[in-house]
N, C-alpha and C positions, 0 to 999 in steps of 0.2 A: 538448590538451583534457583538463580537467578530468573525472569523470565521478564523480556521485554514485548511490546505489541507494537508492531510497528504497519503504520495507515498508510498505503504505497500509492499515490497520486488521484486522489478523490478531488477531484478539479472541475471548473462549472462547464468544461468543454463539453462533460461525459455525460451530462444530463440534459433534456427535452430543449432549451433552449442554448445547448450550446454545438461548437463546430463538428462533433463528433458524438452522438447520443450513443448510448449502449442500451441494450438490454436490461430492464432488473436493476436499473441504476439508484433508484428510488430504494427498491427493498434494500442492496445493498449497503446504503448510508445508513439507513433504520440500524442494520444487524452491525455496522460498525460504531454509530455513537453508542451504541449498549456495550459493547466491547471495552471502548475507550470508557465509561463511567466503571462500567465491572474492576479495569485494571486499575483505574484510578483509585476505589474503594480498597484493593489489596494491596495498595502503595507499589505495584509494578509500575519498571519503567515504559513510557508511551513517549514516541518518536513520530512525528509526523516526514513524509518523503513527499516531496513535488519537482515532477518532471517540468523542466521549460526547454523550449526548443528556442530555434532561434527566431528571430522578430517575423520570418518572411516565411514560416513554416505553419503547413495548412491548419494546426491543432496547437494547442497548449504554447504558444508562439510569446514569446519573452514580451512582455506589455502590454500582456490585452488582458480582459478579464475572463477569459474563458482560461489562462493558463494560471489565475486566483485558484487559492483551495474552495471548495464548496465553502458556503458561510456558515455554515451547520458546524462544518469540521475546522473551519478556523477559530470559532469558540470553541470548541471542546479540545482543541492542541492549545488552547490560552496558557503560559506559561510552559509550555513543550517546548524541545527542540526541534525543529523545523530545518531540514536540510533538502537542499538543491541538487537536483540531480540532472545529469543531459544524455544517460545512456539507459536503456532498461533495468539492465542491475544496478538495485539502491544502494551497493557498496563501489563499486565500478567508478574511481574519478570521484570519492566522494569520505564523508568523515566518518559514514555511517559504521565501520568496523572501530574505528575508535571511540568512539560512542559507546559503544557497545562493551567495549573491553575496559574501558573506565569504573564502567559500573559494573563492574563482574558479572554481567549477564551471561547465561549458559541456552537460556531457551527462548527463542523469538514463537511469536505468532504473528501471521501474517494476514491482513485484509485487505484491497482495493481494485484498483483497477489501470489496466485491463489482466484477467487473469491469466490469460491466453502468453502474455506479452511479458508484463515489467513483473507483475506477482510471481510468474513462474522462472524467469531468471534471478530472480531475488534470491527467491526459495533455492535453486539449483545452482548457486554463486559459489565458487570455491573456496570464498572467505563465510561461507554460511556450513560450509561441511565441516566444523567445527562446535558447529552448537545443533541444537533438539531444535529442528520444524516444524511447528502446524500451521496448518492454513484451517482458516476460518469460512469458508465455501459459502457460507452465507453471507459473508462481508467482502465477496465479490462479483465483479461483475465484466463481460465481454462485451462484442457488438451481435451474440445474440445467448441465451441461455444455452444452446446446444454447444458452442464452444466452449463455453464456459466449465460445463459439463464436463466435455472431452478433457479439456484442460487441467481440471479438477482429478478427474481418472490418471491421465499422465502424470500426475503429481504424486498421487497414493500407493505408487510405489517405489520413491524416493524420501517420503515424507509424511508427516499423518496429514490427513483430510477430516476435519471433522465438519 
């Protein structure tokens, strides 16, 4: 079994100086750049996913720097693929299933943000009911930990939560 990790829009929107903070954004990135060197070291593949709205949209808005990936996570995707997204689900309008089927991946893990939102449509994507999901619950983050939470719960039983 193949297994890919794929980092679902860790963007400087979501953190203390950007248009949208969350919760736990901080631990978040922590538990995801470990993730991404973990998967790096066992030569899995690592996929970075960035939401851009459109230029006049309150958050992550095409050309601003708050819609940039964190700069933590744009070094650690160095040499990743990096795909654009404009809907919550990272396959949805996007290359991310061919990606995926190239490299004979069978089992994603999933980290980012919001978990509430784009992580749990990802996870719940009709083109994801074909491979093994985990989500990574410490490599995510909401706009408050209680959702996150909830969201998390919601997930564990379509998916593993670890």
């Amino acid at each position: 079994m193949k297994t890919a990790l794929i980092i679902v829009d860790i963007q400087n929107d979501y953190f203390p100086s950007g248009r949208f903070p969350l919760e736990n954004s901080e631990p978040a990135l922590a538990a995801t750049l470990e993730a991404i060197a973990q998967s790096r070291q066992a030569g899995e593949v690592v996929i970075g996913i960035q939401h851009i709205s459109p230029s006049n949209g309150p958050f992550l808005a095409r050309g601003t720097a708050g819609a940039d990936l964190h700069p933590a996570i744009a070094d650690a995707l160095e040499g990743c693929v990096v795909i654009e997204k404009h809907q919550a689900d990272s396959f949805l309008g996007t290359t991310l299933g061919q990606e995926l089927a190239a490299r004979n991946v069978s089992a994603i893990r999933l980290v980012g943000m919001m978990t509430q939102h784009c992580v749990t449509h990802t996870a719940l994507s009709p083109e994801a009911a074909r491979l093994d999901v985990t989500i990574l619950g410490a490599g995510c983050a909401a706009p408050t930990a209680m959702i996150s939470d909830i969201a998390l719960s919601g997930l564990a039983g379509r998916c593993r939560v670890v």
